[in-house]
N, CA, C and O of each residue as an XYZ file, in Angstrom:
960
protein
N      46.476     68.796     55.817
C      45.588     68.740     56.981
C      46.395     68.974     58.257
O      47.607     68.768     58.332
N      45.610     69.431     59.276
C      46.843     69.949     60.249
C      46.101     69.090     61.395
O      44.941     68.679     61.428
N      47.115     68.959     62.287
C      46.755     67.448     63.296
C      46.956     68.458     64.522
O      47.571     69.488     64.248
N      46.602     68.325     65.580
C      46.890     68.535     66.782
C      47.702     67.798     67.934
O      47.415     66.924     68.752
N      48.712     68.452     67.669
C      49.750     67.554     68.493
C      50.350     68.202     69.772
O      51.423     67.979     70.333
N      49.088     69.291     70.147
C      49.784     69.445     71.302
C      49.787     68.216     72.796
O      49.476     67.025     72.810
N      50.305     69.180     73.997
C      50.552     68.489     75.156
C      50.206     69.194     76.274
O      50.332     70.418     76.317
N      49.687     68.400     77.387
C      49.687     69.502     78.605
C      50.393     68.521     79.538
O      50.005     67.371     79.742
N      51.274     68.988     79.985
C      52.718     68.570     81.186
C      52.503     68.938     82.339
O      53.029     70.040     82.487
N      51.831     68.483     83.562
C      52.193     69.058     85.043
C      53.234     69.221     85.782
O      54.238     68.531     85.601
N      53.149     70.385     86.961
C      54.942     70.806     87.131
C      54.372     71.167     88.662
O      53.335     71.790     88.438
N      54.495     71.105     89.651
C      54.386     71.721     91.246
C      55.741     71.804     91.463
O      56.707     71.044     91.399
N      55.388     73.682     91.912
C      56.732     74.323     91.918
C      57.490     73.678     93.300
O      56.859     73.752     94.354
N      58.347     73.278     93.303
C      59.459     73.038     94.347
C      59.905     74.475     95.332
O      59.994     75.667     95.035
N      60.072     73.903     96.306
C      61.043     75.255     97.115
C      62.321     75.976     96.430
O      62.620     77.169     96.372
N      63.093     74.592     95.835
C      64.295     75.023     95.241
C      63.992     75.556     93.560
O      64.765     75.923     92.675
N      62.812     75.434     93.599
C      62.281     76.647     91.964
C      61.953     77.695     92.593
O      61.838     78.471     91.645
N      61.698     78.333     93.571
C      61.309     79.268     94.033
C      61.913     80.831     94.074
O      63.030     80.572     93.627
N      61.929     81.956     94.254
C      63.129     82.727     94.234
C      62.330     83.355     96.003
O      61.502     82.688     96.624
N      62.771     84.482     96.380
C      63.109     84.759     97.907
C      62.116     85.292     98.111
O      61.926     85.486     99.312
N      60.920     85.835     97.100
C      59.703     85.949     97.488
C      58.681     84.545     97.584
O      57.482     84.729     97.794
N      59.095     83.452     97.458
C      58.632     82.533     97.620
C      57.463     82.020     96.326
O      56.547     81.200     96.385
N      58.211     83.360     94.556
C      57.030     83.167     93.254
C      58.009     81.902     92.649
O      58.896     81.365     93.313
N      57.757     81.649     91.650
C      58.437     80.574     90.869
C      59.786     81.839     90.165
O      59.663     83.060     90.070
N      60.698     81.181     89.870
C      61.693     82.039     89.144
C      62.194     81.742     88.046
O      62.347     80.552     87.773
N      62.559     82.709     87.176
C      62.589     82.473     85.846
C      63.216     81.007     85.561
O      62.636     80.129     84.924
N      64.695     80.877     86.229
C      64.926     79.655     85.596
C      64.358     77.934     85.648
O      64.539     76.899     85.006
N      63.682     78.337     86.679
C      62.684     77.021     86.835
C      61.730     77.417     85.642
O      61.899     76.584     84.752
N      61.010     78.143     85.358
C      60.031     78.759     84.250
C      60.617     77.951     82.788
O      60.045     77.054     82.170
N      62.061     78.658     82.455
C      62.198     77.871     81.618
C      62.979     76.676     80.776
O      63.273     76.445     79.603
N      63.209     75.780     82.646
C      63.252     74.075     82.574
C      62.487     73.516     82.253
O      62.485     72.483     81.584
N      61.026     74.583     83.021
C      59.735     73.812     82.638
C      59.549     74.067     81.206
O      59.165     72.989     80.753
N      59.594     74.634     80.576
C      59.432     74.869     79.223
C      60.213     73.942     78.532
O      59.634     73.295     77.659
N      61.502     73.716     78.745
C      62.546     72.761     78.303
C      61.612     71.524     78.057
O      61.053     71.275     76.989
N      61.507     70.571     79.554
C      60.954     69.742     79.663
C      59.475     69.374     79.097
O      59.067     68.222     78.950
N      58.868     70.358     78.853
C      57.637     70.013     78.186
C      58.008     69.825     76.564
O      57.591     69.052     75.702
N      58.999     70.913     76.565
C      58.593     70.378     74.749
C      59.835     69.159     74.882
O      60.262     69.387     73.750
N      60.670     68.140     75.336
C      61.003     67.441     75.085
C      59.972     66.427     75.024
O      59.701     65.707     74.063
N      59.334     66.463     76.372
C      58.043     65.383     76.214
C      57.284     65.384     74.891
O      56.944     64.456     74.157
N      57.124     66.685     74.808
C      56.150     66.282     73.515
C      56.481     65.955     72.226
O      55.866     65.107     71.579
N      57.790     66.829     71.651
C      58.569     66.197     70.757
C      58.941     64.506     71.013
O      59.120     63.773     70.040
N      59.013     64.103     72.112
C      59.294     62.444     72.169
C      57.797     62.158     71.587
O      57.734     61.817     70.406
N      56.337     62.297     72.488
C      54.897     62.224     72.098
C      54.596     62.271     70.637
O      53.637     61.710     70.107
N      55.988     63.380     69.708
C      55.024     63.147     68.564
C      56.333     62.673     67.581
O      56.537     62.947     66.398
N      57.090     61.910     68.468
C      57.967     61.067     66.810
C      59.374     61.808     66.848
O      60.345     61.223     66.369
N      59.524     63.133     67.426
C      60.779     63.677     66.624
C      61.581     64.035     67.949
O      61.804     65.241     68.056
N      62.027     63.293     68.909
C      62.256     64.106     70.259
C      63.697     63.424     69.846
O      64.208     63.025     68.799
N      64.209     63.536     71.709
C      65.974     63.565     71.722
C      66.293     62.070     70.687
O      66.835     62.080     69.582
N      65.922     61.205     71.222
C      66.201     59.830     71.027
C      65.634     59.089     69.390
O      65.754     57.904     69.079
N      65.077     60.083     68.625
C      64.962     60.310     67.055
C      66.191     60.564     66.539
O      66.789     59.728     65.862
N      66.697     61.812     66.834
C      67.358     62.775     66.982
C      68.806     61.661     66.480
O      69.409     61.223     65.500
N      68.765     61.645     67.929
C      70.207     60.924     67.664
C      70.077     59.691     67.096
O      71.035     59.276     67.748
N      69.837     58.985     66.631
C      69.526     58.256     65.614
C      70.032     58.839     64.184
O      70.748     58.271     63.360
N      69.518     59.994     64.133
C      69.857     60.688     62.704
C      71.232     61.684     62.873
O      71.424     62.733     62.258
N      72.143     61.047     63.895
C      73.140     62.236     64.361
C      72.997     63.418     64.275
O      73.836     64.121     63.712
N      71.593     64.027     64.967
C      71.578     65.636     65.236
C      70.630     65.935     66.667
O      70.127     65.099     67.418
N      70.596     67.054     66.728
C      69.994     67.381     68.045
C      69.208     68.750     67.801
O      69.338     69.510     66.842
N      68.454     68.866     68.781
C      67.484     70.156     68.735
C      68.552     71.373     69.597
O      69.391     71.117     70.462
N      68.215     72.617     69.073
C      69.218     73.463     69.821
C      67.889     75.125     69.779
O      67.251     75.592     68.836
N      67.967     75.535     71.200
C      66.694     76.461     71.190
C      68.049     77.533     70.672
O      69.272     77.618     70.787
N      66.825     78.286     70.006
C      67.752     79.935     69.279
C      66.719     80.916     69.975
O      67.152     82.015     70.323
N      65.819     80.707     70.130
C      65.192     82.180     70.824
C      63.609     82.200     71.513
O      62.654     81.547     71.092
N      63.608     82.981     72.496
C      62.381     82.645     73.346
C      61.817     84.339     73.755
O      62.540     85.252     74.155
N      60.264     84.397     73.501
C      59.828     84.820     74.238
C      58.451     85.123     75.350
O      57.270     85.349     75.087
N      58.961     85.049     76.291
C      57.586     84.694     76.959
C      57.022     86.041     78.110
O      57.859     86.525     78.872
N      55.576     86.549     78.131
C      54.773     87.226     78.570
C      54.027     86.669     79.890
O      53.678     85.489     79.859
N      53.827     87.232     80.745
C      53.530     86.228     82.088
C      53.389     88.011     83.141
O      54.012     88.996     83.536
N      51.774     87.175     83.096
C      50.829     88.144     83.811
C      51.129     87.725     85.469
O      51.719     88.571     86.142
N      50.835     86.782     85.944
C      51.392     86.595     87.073
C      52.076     85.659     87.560
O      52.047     84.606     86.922
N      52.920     85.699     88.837
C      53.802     84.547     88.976
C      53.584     83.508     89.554
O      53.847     83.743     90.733
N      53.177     82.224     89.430
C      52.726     81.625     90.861
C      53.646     81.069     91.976
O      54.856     81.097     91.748
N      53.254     80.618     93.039
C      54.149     80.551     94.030
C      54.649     79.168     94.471
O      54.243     78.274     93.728
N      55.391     78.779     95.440
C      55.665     77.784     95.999
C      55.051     77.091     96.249
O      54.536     77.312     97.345
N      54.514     75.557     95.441
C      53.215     74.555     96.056
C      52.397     74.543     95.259
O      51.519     73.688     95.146
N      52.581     75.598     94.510
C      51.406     76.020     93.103
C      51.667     74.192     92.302
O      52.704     73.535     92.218
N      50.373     73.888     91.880
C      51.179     73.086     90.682
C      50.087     73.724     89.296
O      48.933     74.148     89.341
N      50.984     73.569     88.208
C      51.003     74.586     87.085
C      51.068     73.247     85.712
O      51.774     72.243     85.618
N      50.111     73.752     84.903
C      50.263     72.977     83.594
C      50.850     73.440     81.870
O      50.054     73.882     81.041
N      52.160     73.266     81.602
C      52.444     73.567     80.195
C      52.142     73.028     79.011
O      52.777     72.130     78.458
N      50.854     73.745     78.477
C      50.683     73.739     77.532
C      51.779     73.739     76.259
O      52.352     74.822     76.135
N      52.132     72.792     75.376
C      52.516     73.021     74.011
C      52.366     72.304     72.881
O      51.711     71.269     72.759
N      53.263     73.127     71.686
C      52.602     72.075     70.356
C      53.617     73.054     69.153
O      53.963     74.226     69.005
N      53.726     72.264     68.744
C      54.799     72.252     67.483
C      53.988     73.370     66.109
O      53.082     73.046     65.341
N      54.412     74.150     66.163
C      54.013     75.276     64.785
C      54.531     74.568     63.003
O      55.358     73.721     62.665
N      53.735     75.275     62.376
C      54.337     75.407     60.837
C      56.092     75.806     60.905
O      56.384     76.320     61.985
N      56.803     75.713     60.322
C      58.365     76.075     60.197
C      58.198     76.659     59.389
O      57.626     76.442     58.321
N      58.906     77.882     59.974
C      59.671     79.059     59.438
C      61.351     78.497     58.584
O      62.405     78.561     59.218
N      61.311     78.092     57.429
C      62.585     78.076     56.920
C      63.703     76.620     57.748
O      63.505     75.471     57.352
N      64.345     76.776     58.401
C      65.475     76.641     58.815
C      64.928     75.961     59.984
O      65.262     74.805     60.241
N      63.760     76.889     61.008
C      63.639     77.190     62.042
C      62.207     76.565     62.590
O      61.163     77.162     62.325
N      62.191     75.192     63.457
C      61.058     74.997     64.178
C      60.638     75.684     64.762
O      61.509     76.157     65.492
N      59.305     76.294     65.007
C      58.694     76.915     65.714
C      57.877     75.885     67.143
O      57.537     74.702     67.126
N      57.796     76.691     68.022
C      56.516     75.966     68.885
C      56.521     77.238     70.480
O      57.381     77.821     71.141
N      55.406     77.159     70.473
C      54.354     77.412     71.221
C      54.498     76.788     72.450
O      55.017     75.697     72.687
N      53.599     78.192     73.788
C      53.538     77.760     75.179
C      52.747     78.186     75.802
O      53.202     79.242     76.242
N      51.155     77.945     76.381
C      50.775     78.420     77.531
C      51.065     77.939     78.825
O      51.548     76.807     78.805
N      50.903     78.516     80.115
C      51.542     78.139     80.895
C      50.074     78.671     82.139
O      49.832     79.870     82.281
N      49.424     77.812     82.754
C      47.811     77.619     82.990
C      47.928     77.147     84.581
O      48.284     76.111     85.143
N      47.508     78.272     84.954
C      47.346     77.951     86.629
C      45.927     77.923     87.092
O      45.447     79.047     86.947
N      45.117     77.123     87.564
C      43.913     77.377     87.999
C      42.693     77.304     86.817
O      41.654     77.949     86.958
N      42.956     76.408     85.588
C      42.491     77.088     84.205
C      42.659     77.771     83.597
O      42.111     77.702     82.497
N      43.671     79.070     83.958
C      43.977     80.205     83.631
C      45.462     80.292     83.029
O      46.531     79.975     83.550
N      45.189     80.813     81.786
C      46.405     81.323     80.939
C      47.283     82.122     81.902
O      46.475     82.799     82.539
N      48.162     82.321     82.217
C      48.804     83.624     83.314
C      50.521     83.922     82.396
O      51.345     84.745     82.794
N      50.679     83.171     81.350
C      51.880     83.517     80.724
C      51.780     82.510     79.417
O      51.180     81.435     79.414
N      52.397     83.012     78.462
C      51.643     83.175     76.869
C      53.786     82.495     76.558
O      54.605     82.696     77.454
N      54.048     82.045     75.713
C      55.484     81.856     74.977
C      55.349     81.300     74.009
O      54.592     80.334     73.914
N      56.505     82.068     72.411
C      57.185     81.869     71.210
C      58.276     81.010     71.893
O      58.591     80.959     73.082
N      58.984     80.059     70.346
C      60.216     79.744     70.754
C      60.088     79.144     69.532
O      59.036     78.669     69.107
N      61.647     79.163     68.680
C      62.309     79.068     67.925
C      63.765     78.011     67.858
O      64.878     78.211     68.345
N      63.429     77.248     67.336
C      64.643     76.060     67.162
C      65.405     75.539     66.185
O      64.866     75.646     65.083
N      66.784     74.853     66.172
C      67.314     74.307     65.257
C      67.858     72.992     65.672
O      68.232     72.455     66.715
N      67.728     72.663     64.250
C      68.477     71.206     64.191
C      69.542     71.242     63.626
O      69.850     71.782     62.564
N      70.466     70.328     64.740
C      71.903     70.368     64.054
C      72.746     69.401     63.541
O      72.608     68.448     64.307
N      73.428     69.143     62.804
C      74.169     68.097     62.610
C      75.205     67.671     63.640
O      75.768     68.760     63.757
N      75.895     66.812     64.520
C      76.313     66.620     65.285
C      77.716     66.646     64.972
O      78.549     67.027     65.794
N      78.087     66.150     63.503
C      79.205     66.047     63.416
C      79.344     67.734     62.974
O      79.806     68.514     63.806
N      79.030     68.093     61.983
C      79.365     69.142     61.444
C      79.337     70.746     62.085
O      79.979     71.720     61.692
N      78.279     70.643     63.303
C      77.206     71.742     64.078
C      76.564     72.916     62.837
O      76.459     74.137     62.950
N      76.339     72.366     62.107
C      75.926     72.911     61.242
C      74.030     73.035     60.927
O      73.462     71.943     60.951
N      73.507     73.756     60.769
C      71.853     73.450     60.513
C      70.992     72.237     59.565
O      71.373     71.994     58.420
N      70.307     71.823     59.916
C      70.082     70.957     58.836
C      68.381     71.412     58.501
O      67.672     71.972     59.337
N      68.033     71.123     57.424
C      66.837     71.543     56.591
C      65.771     70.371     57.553
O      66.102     69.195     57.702
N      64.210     71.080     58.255
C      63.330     70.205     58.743
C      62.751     69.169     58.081
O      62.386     68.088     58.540
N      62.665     69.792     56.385
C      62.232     68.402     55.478
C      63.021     67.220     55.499
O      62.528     66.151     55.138
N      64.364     67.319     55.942
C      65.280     66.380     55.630
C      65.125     65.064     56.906
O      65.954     64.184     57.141
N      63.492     65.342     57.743
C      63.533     64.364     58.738
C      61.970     64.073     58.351
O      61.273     64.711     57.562
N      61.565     62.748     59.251
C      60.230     62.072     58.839
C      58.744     62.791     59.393
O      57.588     62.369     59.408
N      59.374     64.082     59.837
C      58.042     64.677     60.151
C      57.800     65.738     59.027
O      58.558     65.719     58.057
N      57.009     66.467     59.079
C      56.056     66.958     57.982
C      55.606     68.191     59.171
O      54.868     68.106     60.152
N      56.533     69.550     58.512
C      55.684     70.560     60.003
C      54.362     71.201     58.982
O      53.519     71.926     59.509
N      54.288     70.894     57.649
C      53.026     70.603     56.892
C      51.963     70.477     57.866
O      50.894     71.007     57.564
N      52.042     69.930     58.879
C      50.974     69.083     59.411
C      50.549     69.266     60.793
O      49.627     68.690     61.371
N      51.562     70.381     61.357
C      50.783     71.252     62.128
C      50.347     72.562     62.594
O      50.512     73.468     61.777
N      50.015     72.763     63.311
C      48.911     73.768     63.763
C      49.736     75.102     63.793
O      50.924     75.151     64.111
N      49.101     75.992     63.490
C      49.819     77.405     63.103
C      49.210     78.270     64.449
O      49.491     79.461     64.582
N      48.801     77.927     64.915
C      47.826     78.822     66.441
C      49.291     79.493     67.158
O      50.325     78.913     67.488
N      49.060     80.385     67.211
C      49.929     81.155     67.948
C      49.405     81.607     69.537
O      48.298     82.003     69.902
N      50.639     81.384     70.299
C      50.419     81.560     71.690
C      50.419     83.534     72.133
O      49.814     84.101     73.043
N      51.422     84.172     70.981
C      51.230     85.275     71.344
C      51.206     86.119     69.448
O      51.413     85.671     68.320
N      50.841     87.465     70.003
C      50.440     88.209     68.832
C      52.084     88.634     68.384
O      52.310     88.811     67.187
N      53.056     88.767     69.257
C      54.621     89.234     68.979
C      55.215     88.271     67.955
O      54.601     87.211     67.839
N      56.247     88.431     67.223
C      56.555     87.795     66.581
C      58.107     87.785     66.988
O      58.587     88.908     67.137
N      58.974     86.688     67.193
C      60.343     86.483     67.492
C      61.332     87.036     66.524
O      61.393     86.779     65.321
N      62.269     88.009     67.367
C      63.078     88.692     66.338
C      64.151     88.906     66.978
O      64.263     88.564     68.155
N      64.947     89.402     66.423
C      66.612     89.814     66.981
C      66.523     91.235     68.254
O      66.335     92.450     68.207
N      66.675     90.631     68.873
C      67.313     91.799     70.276
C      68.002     92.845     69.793
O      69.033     92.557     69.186
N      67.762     93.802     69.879
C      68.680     94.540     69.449
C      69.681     95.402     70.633
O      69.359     95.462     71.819
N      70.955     96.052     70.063
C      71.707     96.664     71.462
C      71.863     98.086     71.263
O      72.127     98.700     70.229
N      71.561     98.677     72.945
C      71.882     99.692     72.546
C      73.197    100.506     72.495
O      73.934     99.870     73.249
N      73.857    101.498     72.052
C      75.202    101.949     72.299
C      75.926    101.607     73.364
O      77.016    101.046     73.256
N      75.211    102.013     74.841
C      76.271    101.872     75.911
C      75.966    100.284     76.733
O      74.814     99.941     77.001
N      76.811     99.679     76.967
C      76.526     98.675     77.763
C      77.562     98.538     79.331
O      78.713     98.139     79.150
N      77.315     98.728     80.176
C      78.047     98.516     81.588
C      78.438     96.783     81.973
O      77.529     95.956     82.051
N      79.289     96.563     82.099
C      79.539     95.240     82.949
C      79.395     95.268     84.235
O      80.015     95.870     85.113
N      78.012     94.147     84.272
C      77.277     94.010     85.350
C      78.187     92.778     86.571
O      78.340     92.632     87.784
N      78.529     92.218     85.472
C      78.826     90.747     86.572
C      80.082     89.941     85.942
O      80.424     90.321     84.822
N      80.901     88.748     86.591
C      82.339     87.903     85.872
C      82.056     86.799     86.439
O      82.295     86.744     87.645
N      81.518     85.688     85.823
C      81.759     84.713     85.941
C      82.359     83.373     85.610
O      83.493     83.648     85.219
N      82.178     81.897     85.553
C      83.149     81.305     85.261
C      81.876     79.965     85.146
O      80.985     79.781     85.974
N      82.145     79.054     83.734
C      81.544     77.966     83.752
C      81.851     76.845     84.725
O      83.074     76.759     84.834
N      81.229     75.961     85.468
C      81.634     75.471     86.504
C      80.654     73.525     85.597
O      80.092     73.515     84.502
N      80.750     72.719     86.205
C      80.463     71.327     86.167
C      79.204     71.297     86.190
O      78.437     70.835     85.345
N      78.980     71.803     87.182
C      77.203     71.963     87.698
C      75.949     72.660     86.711
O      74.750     72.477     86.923
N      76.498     73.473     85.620
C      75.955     74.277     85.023
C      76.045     73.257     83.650
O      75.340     73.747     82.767
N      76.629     72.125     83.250
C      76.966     71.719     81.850
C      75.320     70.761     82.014
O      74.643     71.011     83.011
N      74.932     69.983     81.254
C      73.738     69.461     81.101
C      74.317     67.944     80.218
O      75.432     67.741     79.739
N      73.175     67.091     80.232
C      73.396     65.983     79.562
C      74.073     66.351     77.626
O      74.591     65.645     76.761
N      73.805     67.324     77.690
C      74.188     67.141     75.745
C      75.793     67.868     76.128
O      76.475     68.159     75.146
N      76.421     68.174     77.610
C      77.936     68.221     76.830
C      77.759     69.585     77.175
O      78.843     69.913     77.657
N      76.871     70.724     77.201
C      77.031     72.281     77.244
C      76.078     72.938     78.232
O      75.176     72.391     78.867
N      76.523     74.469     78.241
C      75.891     74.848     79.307
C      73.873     74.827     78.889
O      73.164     75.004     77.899
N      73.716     74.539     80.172
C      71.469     74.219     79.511
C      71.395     75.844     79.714
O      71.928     76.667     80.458
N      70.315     75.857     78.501
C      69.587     77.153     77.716
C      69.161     78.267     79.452
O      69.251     79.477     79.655
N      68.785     77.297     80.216
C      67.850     78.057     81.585
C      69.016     78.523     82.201
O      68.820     79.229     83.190
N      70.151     78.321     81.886
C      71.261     78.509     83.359
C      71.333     80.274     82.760
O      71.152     81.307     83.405
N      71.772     80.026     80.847
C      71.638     81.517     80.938
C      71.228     82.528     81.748
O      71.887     83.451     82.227
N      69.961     82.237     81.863
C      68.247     83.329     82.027
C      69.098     83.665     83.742
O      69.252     84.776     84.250
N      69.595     82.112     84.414
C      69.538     82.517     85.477
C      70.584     83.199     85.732
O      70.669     83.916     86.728
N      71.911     83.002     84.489
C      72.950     83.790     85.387
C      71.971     85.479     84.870
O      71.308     85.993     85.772
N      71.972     85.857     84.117
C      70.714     87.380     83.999
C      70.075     87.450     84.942
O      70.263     88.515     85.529
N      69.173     86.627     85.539
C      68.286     87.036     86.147
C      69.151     87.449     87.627
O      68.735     88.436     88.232
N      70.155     86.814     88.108
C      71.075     87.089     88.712
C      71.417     88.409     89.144
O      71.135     89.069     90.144
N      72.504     88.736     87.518
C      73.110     90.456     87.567
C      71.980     91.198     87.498
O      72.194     92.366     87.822
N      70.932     90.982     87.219
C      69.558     91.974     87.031
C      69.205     92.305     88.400
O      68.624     93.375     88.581
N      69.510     91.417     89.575
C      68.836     91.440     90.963
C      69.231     92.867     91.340
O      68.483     93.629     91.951
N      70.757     93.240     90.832
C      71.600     94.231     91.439
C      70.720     95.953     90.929
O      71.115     97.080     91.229
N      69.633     95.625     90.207
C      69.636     96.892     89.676
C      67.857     97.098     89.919
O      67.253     98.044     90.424
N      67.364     95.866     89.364
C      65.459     95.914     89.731
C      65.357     94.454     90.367
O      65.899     93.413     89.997
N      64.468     94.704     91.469
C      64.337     92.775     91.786
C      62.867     93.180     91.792
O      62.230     92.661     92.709
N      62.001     94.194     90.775
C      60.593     93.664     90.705
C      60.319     92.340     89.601
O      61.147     91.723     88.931
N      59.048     92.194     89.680
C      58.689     91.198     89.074
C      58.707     91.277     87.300
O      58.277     92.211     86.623
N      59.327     90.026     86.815
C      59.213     90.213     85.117
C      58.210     90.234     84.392
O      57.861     89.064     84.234
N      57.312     91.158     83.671
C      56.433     91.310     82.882
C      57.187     90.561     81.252
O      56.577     89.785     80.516
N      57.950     90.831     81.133
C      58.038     89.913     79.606
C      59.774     90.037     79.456
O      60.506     91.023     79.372
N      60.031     88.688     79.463
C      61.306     88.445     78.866
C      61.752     87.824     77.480
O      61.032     86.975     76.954
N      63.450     88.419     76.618
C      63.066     87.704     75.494
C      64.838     87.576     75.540
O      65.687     88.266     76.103
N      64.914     86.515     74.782
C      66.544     86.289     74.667
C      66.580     85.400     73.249
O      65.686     84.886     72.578
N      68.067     85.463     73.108
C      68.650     85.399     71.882
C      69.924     84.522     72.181
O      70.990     84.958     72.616
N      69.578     82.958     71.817
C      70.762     82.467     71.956
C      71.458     82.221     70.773
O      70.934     81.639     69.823
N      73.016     82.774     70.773
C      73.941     82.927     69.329
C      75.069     81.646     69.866
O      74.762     80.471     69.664
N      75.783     81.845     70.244
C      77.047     80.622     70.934
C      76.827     79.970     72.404
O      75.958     80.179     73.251
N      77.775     79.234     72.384
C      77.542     78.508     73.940
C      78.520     78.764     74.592
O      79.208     79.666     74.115
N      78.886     78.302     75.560
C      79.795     78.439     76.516
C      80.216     76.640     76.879
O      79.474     75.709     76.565
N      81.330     76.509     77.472
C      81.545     75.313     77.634
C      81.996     75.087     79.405
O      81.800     75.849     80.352
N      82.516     74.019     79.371
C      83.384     74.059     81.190
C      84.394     74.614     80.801
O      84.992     74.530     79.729
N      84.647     75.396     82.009
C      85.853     76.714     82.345
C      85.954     77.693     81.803
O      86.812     78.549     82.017
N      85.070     77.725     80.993
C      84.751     79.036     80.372
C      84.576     80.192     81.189
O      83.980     80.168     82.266
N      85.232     81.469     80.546
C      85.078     82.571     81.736
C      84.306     83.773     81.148
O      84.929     84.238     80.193
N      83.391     84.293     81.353
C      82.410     85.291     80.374
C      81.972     86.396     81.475
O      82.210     86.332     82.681
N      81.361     87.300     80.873
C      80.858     88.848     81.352
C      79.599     88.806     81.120
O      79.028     88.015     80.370
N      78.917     90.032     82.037
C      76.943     90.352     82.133
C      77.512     91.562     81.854
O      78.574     91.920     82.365
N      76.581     92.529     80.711
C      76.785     93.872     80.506
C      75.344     94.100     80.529
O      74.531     93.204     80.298
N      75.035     95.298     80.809
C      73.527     95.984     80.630
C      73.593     97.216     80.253
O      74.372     98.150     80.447
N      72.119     96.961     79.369
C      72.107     98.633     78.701
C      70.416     99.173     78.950
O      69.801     98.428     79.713
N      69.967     99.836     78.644
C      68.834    100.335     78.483
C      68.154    101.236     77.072
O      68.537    102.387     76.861
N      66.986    100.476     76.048
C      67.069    100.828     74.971
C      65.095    101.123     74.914
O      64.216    100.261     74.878
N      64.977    102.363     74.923
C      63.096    102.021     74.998
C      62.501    102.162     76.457
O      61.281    102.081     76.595
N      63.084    102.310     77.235
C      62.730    101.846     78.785
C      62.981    100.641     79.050
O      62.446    100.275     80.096
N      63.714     99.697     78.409
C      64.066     98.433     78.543
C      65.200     98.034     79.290
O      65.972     98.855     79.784
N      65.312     97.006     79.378
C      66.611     96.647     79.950
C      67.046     95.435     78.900
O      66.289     94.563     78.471
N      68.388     95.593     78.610
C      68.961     94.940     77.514
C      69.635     94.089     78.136
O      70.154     94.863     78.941
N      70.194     92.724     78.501
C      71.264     92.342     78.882
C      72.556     91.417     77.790
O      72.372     90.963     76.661
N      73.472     91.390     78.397
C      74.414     90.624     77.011
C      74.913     89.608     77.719
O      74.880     89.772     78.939
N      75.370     88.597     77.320
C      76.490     87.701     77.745
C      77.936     87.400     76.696
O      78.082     86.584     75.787
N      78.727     88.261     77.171
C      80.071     87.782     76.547
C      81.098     86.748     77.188
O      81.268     86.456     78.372
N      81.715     86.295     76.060
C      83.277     85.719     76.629
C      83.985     86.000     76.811
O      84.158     86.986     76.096
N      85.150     85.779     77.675
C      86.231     86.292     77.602
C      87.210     86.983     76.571
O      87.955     87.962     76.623
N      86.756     85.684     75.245
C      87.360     86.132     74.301
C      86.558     87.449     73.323
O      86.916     87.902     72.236
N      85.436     87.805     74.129
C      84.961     88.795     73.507
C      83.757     88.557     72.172
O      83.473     89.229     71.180
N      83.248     87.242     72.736
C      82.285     86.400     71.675
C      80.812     86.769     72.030
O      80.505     86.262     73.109
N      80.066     87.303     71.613
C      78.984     87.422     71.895
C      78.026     86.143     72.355
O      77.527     85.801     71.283
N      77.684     85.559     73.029
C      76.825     84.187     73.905
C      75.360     84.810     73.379
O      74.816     84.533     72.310
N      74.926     85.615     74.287
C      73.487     85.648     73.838
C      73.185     86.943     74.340
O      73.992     87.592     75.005
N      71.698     87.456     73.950
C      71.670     88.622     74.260
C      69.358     88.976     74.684
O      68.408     88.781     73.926
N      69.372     89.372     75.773
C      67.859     89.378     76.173
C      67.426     90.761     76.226
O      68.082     91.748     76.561
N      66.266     90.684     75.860
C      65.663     92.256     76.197
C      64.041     91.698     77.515
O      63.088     90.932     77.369
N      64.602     92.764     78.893
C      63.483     92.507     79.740
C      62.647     93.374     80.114
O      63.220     94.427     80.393
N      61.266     93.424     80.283
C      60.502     94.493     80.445
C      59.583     94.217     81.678
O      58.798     93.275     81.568
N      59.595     94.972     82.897
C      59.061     94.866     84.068
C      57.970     95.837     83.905
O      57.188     96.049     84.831
């Protein structure tokens, strides 16, 4: 039997979520996303503080989200979510994102659980929830898959992990990515994002020193994040 366990989370965008047109910007977009499904994972039994209990943690592997329009500074905005059937390995869950009543951006997202000691994956049956038991409704018709690259990639940008960027679990948070991208991306299109998708593979830590490369595959824009040591971090495909 499948239960309904979603959530709806309120968020009024801040000045400092804002980007210089005064719309919301990606990386506030997806804190808010962060933050909702922690709430609701706490709401339904399996959130941070489960978690560690069973020495492991949730770790996002991949997102993608569609977003018809942006809203602005003052807006306040409600995230919809709710925990999917599992794919294998891999929690699924779901995002609308509802301004005015209105759907205006649709998101997939894909997760793992890890062992803390080992960082290794651990199987979803092996915890007291049952994804048996919920709702298979999908937020979009796309299905989450590997980014792919194309041949040439340019180095866009060099930066350096700093204090400010690490988060309560110890590493850099999933949103800082988007923003250092959304960043080197300013240099080339600063229109508005019709659909972004990324692929997180490794992390980065403090003092870490890494590269922005961009390619173009489809009419797309590809972006990468490497390390110094030449480690692949993660990799997004964006479509304006």
């Amino acid at each position: 039997m499948e239960y309904d366990k979603s959530g709806i989370y309120p968020f009024k965008i801040k000045s400092y979520e804002a980007d210089y047109n005064g719309k919301m910007n990606l990386n506030a977009c997806f804190l808010f996303l962060q933050e909702s499904a922690w709430q609701n994972a706490l709401d339904n039994g399996f959130g941070y503080e489960y978690l560690e209990k069973e020495n492991a943690y949730w770790v996002l592997t991949r997102v993608i989200i569609q977003i018809e329009n942006w809203p602005k500074w003052k807006d306040e905005i409600h995230v919809r979510t709710w925990p999917r059937t599992a794919d294998g390995l891999f929690a699924l869950r779901d995002y609308q994102i509802i301004f005015n009543n209105e759907v205006f951006a649709s998101v997939g997202s894909s997760w793992l659980v890890l062992d803390k000691d080992t960082k290794r994956p651990r199987r979803i049956s092996d915890f007291i929830f049952s994804s048996s038991e919920f709702t298979n409704e999908k937020a979009l018709n796309k299905s989450l898959s590997k980014v792919g690259l194309p041949n040439e990639m340019k180095k866009l940008d060099s930066r350096k992990v700093y204090i400010s960027d690490i988060d309560v679990n110890g590493h850099v948070n999933n949103a800082t990515y988007v923003k250092w991208i959304s960043d080197a991306l300013y240099q080339i299109n600063a229109n508005e994002i019709k659909e972004f998708e990324i692929n997180f593979i490794r992390e980065l830590m403090l003092d870490d020193e890494f590269s922005v490369y961009l390619g173009n595959q489809n009419g797309e824009y590809i972006c990468q994040i490497v390390s110094q040591e030449n480690k692949e971090i993660c990799r997004s495909r964006i479509k304006y």
